[in-house]
N, CA and C of each residue as an Amber inpcrd file, in Angstrom:
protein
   672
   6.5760000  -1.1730000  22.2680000   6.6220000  -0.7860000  20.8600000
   5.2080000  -0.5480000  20.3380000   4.8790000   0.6690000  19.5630000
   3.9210000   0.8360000  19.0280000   3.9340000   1.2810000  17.4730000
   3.7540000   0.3920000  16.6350000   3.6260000   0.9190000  15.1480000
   3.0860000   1.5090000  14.4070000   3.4300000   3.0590000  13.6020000
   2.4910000   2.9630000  13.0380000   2.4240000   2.7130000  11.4980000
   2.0750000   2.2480000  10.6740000   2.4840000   1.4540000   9.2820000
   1.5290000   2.2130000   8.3550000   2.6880000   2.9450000   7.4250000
   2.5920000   3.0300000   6.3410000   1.6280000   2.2320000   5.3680000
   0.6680000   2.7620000   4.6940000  -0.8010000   2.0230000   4.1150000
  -0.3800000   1.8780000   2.6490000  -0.8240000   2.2270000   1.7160000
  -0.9700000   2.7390000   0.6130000  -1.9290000   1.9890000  -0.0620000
  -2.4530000   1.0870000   0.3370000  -3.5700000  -0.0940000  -0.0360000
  -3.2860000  -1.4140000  -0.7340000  -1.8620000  -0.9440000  -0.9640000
  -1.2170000  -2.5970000  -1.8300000  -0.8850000  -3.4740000  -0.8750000
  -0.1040000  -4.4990000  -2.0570000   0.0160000  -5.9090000  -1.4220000
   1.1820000  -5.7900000  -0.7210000   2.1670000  -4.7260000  -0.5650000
   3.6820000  -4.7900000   0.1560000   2.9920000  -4.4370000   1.3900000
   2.2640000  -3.2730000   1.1810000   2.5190000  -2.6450000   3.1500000
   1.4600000  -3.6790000   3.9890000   0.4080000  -4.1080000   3.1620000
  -0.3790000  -5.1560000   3.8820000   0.3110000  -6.3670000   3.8430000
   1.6200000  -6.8060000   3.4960000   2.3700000  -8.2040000   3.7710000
   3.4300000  -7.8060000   5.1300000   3.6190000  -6.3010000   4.9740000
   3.9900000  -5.6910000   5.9270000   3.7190000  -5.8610000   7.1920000
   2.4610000  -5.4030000   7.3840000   1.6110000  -5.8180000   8.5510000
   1.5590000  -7.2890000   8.8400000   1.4550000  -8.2070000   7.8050000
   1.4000000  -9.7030000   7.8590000   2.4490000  -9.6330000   8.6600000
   3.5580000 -10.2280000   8.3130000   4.4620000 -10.0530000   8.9860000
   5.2680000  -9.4110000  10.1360000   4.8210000  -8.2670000  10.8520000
   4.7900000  -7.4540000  12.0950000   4.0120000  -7.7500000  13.1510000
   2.8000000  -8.5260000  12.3790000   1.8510000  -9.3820000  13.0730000
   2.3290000 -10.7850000  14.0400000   3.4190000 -11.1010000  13.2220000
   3.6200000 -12.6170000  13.8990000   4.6180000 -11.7820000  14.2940000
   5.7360000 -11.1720000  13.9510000   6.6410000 -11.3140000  14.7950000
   6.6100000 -10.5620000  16.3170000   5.7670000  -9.6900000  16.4310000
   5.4500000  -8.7420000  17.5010000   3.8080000  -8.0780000  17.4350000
   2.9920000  -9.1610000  17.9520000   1.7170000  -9.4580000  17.6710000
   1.1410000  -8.4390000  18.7570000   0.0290000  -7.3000000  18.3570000
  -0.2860000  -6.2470000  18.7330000   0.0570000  -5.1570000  18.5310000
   1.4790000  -5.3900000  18.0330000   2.2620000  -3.7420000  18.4000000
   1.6440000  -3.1720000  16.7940000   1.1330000  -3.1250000  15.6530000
   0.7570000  -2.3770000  14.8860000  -0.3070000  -1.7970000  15.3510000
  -0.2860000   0.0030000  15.8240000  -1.6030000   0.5130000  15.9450000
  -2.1250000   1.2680000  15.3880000  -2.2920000   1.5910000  14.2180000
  -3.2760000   2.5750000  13.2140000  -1.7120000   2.2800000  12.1180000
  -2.8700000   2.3220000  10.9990000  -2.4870000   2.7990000   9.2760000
  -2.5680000   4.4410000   9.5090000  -1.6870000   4.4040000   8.3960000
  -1.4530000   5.8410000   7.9320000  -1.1160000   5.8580000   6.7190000
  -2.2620000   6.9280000   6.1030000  -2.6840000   6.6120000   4.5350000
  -2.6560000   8.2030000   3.5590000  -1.8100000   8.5660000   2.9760000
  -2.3760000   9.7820000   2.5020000  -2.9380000   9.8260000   1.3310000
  -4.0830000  10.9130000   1.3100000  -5.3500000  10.6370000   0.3250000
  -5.2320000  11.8140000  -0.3390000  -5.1950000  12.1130000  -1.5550000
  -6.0450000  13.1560000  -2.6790000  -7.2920000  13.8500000  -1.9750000
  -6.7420000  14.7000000  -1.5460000  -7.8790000  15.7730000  -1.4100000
  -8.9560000  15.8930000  -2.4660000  -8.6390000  16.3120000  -3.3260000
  -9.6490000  16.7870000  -4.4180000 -10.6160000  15.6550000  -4.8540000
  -9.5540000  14.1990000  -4.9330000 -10.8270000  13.9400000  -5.4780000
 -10.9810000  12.1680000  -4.1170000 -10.5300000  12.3030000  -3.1840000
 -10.8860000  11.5110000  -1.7730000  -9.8600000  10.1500000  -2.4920000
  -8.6500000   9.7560000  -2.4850000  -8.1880000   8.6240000  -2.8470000
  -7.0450000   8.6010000  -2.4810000  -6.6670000   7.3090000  -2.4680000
  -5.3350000   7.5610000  -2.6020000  -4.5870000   7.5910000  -2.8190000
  -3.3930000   8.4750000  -2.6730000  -2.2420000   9.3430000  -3.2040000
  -1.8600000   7.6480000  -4.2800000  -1.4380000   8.3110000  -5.7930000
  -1.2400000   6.9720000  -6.6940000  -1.6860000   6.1500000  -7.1980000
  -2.3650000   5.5260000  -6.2970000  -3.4210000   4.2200000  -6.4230000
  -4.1340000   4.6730000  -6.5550000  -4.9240000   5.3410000  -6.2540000
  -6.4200000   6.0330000  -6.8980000  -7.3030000   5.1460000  -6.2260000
  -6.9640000   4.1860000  -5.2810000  -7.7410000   3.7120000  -4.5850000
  -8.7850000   4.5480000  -4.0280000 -10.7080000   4.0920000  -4.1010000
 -11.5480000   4.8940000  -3.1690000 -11.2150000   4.5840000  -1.9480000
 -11.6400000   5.4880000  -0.7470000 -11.7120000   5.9480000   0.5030000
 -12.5760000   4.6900000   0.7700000 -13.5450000   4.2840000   0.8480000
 -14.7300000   3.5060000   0.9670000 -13.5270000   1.8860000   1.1710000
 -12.6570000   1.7010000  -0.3000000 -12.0360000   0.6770000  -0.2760000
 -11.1310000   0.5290000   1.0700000 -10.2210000   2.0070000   1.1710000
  -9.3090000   2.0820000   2.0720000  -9.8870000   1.6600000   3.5870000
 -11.1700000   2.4730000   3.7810000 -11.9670000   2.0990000   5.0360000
 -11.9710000   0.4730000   5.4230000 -12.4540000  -0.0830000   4.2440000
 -12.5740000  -1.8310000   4.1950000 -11.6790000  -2.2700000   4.6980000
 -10.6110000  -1.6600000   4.1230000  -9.0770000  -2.5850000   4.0290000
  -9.0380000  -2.2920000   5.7350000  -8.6740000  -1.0950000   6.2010000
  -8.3210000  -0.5380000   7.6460000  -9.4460000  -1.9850000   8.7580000
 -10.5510000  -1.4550000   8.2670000 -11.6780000  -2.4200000   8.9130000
 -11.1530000  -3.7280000   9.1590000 -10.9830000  -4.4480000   8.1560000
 -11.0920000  -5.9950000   7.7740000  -9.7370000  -6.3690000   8.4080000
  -8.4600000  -4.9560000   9.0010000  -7.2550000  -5.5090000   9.6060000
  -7.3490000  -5.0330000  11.1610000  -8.9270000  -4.5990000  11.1650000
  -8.9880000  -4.2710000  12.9740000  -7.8630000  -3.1170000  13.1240000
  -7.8540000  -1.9790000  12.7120000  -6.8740000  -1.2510000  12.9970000
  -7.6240000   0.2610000  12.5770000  -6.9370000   1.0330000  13.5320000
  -7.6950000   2.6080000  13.3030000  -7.0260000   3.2920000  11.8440000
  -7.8630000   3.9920000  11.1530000  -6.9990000   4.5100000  10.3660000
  -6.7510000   6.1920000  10.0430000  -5.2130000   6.3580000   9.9860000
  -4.8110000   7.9820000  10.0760000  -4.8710000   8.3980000   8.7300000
  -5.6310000   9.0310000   8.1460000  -5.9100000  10.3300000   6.7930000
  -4.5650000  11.1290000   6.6150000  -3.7580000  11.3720000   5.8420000
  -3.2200000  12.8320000   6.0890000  -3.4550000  12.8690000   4.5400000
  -4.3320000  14.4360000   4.2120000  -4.8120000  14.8710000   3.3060000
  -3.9500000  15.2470000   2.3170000  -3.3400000  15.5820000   1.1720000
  -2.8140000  16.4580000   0.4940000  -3.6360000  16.7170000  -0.8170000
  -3.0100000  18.0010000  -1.3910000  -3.8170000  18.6630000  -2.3420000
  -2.9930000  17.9910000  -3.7860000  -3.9050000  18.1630000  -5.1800000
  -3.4820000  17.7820000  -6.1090000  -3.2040000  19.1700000  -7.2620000
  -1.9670000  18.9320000  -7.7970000  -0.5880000  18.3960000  -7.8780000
  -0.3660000  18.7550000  -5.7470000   0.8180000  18.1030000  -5.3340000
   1.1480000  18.3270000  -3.7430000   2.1500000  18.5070000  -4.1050000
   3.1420000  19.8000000  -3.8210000   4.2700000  20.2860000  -3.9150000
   5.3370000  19.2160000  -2.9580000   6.0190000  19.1560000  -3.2880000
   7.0840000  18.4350000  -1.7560000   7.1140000  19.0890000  -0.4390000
   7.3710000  20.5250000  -0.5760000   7.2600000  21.0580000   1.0720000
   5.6410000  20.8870000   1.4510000   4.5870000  20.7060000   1.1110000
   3.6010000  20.8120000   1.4250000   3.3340000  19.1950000   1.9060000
   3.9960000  18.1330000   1.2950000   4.0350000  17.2350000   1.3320000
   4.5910000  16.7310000   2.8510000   5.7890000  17.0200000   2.8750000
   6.3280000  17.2870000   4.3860000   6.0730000  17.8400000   4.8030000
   5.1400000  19.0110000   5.1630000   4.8900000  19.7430000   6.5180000
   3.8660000  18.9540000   6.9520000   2.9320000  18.5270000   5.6490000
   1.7290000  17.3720000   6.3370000   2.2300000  16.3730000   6.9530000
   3.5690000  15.6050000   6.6130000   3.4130000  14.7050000   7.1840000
   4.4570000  14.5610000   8.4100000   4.5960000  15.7600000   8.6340000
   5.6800000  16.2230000   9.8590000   4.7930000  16.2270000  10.8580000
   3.2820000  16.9140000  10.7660000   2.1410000  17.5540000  11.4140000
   1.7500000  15.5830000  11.9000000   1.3300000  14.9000000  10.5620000
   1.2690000  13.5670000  11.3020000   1.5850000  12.5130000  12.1980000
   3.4500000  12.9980000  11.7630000   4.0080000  12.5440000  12.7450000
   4.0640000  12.7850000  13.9760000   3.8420000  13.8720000  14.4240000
   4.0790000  14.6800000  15.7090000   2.8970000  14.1320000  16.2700000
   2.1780000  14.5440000  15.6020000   1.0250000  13.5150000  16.0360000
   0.9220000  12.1330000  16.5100000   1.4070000  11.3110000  15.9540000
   1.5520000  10.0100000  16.2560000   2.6910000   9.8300000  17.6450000
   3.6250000  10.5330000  17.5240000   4.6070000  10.5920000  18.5570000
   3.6670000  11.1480000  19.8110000   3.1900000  12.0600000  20.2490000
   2.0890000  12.3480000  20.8910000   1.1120000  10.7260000  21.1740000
   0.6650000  10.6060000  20.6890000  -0.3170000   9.1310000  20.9310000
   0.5930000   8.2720000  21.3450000   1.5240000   8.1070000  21.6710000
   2.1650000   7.0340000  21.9220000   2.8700000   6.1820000  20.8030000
   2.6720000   6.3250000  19.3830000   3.5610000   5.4930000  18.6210000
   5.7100000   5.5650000  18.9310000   6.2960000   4.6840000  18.7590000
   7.4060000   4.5810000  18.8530000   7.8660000   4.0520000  17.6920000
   7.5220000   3.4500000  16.7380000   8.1260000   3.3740000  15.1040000
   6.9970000   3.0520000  14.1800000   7.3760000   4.0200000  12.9680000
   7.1610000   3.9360000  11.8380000   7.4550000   2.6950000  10.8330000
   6.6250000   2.1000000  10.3580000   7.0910000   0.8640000   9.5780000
   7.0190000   1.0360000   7.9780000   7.1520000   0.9250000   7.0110000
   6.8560000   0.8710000   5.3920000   7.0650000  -0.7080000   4.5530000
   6.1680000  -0.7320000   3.7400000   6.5940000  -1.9640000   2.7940000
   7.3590000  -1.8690000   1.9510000   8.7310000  -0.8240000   1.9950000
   9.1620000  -0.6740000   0.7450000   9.9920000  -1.8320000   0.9110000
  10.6930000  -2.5680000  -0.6460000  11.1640000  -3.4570000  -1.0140000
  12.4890000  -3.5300000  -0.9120000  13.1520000  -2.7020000  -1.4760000
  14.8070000  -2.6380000  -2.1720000  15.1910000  -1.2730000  -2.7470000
  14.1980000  -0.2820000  -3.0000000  14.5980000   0.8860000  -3.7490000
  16.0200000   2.1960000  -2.2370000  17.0210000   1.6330000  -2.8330000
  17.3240000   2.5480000  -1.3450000  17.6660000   3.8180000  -1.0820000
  17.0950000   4.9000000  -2.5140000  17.2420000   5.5100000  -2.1970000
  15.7450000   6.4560000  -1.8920000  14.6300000   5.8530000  -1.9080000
  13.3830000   5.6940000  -1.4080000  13.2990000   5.5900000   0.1810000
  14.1920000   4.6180000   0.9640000  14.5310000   4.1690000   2.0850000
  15.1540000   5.3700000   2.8160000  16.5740000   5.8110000   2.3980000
  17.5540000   7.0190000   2.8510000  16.5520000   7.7140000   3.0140000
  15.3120000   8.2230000   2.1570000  14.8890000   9.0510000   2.7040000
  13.5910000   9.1850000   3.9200000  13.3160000   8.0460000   4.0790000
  12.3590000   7.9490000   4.8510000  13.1610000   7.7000000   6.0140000
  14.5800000   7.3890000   6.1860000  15.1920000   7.5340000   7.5790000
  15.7590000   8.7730000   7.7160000  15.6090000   9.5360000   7.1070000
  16.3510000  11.1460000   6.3740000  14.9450000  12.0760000   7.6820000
  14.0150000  11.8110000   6.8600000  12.9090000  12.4220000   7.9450000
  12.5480000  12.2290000   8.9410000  12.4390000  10.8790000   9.2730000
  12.6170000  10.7580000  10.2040000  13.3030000  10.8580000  11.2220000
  14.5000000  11.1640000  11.1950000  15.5630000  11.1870000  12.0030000
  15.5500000  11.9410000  13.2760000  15.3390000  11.9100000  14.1430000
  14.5740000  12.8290000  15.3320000  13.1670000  13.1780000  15.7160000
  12.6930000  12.6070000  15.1270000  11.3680000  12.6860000  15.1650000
  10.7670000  12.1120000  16.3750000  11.3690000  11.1610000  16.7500000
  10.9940000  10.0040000  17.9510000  10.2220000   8.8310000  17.3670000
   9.8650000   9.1350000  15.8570000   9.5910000   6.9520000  15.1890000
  10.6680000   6.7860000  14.2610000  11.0140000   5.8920000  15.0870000
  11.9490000   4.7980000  14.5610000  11.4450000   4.3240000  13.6540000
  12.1480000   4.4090000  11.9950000  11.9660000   3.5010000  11.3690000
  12.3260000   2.3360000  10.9400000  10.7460000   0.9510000  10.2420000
  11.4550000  -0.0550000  10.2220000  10.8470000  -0.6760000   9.0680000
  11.6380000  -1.9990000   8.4070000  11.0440000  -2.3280000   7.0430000
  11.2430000  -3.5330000   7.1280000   9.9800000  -4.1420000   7.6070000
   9.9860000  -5.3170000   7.8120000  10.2520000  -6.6710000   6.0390000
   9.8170000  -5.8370000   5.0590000   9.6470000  -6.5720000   3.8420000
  11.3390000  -6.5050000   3.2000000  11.9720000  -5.5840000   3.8900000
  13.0530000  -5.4940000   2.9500000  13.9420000  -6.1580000   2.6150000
  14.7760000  -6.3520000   1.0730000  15.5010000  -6.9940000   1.3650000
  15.2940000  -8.8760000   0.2650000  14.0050000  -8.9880000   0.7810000
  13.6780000 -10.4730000   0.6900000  13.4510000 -10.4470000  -1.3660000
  14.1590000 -11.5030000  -1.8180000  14.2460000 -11.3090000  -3.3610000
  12.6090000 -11.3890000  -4.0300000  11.9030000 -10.3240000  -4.9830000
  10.9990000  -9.8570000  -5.4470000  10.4910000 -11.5930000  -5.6170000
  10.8430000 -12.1580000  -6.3990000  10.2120000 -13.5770000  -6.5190000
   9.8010000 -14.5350000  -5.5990000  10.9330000 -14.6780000  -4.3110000
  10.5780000 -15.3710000  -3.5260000   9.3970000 -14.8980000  -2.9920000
   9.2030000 -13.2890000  -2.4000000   8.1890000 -12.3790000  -1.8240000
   7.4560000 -12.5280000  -2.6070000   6.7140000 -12.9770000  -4.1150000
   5.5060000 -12.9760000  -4.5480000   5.1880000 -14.4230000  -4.3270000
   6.1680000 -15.5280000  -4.4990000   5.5050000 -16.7250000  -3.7380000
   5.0410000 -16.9120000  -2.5550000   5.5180000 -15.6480000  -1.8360000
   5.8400000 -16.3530000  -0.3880000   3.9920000 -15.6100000  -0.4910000
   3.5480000 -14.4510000  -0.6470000   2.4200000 -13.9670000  -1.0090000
   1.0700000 -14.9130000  -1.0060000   1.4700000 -15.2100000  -2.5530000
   0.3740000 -16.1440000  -3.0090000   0.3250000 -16.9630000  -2.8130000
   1.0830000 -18.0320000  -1.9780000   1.1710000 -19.0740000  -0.6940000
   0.1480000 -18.7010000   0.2270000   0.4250000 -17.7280000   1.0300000
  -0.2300000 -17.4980000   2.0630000  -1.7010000 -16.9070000   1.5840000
  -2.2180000 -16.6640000   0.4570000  -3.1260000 -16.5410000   0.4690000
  -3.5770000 -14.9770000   0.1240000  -2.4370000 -14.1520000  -0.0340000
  -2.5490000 -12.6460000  -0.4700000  -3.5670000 -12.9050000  -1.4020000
  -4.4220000 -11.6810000  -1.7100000  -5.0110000 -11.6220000  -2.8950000
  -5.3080000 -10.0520000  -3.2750000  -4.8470000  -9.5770000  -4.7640000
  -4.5250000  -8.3920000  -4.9030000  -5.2720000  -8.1060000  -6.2540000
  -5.5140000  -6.7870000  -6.8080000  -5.8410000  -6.9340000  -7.8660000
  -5.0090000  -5.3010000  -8.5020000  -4.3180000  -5.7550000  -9.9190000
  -3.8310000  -4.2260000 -10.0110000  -4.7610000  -2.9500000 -10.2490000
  -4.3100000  -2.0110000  -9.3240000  -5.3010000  -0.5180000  -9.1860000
  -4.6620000   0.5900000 -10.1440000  -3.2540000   0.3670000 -10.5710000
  -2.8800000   1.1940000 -11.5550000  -1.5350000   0.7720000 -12.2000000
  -1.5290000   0.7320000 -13.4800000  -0.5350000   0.2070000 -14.3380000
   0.0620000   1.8120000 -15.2310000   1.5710000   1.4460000 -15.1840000
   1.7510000   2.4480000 -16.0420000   2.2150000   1.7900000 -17.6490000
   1.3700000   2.5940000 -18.3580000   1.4900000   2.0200000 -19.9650000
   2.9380000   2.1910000 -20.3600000   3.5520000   2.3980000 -20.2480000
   5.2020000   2.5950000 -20.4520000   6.0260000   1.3660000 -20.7320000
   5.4590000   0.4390000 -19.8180000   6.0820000  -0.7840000 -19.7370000
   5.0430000  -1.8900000 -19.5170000   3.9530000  -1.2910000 -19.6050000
   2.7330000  -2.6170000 -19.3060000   1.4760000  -2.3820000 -20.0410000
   1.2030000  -3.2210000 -20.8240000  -0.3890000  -3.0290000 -21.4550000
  -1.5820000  -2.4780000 -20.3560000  -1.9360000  -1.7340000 -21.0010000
  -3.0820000  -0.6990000 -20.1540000  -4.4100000  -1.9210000 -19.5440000
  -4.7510000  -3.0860000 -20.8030000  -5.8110000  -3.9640000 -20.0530000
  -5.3890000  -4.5530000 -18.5280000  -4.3470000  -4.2050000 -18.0350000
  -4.1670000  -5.0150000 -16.9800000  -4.4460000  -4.4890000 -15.7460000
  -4.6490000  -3.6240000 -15.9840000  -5.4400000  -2.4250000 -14.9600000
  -6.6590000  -3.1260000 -14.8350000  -7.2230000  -3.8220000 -13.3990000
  -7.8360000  -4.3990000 -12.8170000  -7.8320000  -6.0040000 -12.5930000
  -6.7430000  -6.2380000 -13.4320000  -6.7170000  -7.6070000 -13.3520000
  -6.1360000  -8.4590000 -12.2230000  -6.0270000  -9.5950000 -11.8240000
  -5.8020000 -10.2940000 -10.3000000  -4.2860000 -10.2820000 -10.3530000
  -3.7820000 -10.1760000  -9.5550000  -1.9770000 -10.4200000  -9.3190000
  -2.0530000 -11.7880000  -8.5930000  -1.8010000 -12.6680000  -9.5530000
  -1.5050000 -14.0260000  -9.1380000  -0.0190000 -14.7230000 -10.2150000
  -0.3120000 -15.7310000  -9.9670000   0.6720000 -16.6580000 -11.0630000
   1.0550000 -16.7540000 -12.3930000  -0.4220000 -16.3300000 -12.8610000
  -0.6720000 -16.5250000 -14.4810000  -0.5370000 -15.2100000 -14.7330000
  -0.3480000 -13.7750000 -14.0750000   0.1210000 -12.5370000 -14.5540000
   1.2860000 -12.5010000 -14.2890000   2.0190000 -13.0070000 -13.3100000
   3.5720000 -12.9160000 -13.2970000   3.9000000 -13.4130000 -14.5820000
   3.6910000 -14.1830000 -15.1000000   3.7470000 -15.1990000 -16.0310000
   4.2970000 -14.3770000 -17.5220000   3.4370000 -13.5620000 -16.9930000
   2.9920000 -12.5550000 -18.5590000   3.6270000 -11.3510000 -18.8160000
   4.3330000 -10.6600000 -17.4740000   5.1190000  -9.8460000 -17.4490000
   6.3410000  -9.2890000 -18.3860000   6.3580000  -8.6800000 -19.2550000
   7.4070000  -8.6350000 -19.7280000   9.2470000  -8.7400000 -19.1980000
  10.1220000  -8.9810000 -19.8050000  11.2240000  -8.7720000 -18.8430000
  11.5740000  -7.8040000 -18.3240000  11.8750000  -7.8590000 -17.0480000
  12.4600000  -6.7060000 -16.5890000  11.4180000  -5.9690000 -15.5490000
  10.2520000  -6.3240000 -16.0110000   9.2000000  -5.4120000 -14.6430000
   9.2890000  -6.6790000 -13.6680000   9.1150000  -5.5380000 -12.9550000
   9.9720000  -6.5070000 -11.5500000   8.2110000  -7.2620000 -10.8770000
   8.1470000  -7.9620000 -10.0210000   6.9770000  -8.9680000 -10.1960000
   6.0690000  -8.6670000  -9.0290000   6.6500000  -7.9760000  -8.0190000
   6.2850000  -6.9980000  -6.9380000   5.9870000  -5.2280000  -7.7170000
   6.4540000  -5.1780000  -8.7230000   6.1440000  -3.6500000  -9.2710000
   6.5890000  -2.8370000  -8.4160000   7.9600000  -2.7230000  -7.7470000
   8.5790000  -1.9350000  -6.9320000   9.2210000  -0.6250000  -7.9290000
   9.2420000  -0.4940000  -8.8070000  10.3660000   0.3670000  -9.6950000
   9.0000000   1.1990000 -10.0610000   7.5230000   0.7560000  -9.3260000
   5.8700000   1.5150000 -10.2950000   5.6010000   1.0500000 -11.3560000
   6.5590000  -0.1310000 -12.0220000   5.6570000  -0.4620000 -13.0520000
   3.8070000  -0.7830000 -12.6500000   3.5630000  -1.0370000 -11.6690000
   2.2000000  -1.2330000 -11.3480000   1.9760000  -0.9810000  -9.9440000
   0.3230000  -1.0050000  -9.2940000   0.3290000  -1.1300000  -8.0930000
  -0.6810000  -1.5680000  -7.9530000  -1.0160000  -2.0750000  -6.7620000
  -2.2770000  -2.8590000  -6.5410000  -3.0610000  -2.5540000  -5.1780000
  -4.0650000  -3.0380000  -5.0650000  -5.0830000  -2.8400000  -3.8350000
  -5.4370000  -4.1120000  -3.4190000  -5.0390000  -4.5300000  -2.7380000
  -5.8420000  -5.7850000  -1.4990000  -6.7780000  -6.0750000  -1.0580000
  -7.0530000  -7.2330000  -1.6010000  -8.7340000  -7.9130000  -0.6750000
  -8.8250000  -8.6900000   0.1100000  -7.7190000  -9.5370000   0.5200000
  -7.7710000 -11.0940000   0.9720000  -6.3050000 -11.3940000   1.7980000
  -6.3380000 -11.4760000   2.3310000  -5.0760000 -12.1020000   3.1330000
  -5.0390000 -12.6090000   4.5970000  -4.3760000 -12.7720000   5.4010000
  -4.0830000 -13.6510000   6.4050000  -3.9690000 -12.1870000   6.9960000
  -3.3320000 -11.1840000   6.7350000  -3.3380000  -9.8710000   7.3470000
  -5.0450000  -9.3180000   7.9330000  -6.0730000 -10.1970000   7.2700000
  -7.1210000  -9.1440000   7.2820000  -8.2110000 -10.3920000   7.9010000
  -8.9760000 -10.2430000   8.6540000 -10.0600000 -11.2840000   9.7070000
 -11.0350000 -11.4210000   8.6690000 -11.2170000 -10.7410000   7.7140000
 -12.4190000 -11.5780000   6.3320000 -11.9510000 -10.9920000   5.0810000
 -12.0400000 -11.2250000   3.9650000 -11.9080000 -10.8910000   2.9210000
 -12.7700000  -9.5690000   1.9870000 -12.5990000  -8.4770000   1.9070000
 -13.0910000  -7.4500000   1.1170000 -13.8200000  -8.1070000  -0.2520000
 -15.1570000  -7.7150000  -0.4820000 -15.8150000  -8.1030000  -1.9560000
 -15.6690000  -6.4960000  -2.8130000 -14.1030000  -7.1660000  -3.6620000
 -13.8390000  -6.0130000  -4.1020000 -14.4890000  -6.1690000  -5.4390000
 -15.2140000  -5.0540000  -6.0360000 -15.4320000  -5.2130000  -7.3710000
 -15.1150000  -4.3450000  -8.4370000 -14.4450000  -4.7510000  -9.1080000
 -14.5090000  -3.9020000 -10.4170000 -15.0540000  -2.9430000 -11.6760000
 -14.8240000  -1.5690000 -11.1830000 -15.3980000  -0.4930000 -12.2860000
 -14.7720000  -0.6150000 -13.3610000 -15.0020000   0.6920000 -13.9340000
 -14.3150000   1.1840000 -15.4860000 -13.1330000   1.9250000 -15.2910000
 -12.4160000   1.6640000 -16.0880000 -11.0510000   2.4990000 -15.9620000
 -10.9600000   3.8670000 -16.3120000  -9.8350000   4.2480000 -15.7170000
  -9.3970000   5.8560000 -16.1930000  -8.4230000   5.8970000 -16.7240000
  -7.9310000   6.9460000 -17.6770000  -6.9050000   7.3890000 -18.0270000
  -6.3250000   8.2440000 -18.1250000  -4.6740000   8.4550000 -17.4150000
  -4.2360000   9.7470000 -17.7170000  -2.6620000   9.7090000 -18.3710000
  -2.6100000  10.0270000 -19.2040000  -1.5320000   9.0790000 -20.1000000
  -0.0950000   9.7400000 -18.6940000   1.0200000   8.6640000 -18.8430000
   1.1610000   7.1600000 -19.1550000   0.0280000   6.2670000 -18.1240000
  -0.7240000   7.0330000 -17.5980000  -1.2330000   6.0580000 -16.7850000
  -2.6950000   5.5720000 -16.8500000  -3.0380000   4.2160000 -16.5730000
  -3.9500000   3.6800000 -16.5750000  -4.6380000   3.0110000 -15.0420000
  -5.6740000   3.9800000 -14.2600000  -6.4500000   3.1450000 -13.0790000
  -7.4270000   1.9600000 -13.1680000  -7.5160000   1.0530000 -12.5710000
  -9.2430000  -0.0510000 -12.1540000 -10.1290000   0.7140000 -10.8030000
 -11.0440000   1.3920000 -10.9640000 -12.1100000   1.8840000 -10.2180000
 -12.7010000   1.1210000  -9.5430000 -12.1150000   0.7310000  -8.2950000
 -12.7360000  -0.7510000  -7.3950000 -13.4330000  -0.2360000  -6.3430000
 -14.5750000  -0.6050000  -6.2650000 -15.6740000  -0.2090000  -5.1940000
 -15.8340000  -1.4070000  -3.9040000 -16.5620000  -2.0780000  -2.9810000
 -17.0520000  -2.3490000  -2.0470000 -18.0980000  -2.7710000  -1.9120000
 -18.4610000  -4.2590000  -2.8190000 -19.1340000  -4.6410000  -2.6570000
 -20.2230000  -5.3520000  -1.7150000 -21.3240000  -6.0270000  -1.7860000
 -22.4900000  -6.5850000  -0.9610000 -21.7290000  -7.8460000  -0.7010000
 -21.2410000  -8.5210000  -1.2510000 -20.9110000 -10.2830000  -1.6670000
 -19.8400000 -10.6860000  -0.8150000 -19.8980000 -11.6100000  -0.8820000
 -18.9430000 -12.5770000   0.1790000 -17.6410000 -13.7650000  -0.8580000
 -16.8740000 -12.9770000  -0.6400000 -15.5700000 -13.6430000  -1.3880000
 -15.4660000 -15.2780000  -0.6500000 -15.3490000 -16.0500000  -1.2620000
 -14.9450000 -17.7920000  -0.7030000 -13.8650000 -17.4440000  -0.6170000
């Protein structure tokens, strides 16, 4: 078995890997991340490239680019990542993994494309109830910080702030505590997934209504 796992820089697909880790230790071999062409990030998260590099780094794992342009049409969307796949099938991968949660019709379609392809897909996170999965998280030591909030359902200051206890806390009802539905998303510094901890630091925000980014760079410093 050879994996290749779905990135996006948050705390699902890197608990993802946590977990793929113990249960079949080695078989994850390269991230696969797609980035904003125009302006080098990635797709959503607005995560920098520089961060993504860290993250890939700090989990010992190669990491796969597939570029798209901004706005990315859907067929353009899939031919890139048809071109990736083929690719990966070529190298030797045998399944595709993702952190998605529960959304299933998010799921249908990622077994929709896949379907002949030759990677098997698999979802190691799925399934497990949003609450238990943020304890089970911040137990082990995850550490996340949100990279983009949508103002719709969440105050815009929270864009950069830590995803721990005391923000679940604060959540209004109904946003789910993993932010699977997009009420938010986050970028990763710290976990049991990764051999040292990223010194992530915090820029200035952006805005593009409904949405609000945290501009996190790559710091000199050494996280305790």
């Amino acid at each position: 078995m050879k994996i290749l796992l779905s990135w996006s820089s948050g705390k699902d697909s890197a608990w993802a890997l946590h977990l793929l880790n113990q249960s079949c230790p080695g078989c994850v071999g390269a991230l696969l991340t797609t980035v904003n062409e125009a302006v080098d990030r990635v797709a959503m998260h607005a995560v920098r490239r520089e961060v993504l590099e860290a993250q890939a780094a700090a989990a010992g794992l190669p990491l796969h680019v597939v570029p798209i342009p901004h706005p990315c049409p859907n067929e353009v969307y899939e031919e890139r990542m048809r071109v990736a796949v083929a690719a990966a099938v070529a190298d030797g991968f045998t399944h595709a993994a993702f952190g998605d949660l529960f959304l299933e019709d998010v799921r249908r379609y990622r077994e929709e494309r896949l379907a002949g392809t030759g990677l098997t897909p698999l979802f190691p996170v799925w399934g497990i109830p949003t609450h238990e999965l943020a304890d089970q998280m911040l137990a082990a030591g995850l550490r996340a910080r949100l990279a983009c909030v949508d103002t719709r359902v969440l105050g815009a200051p929270l864009a950069g702030r830590e995803w721990h206890r005391a923000l679940l806390e604060e959540l209004p009802p109904g946003v789910d505590p993993c932010g699977e539905r997009g009420e938010f998303h986050t970028c990763v510094y710290a976990g049991p997934m990764f051999a040292a901890p990223i010194a992530l630091e915090n820029g200035v925000t952006h805005a593009r209504d409904p949405f609000v980014w945290a501009d996190f760079t790559v710091g000199s410093g050494v996280i305790a």
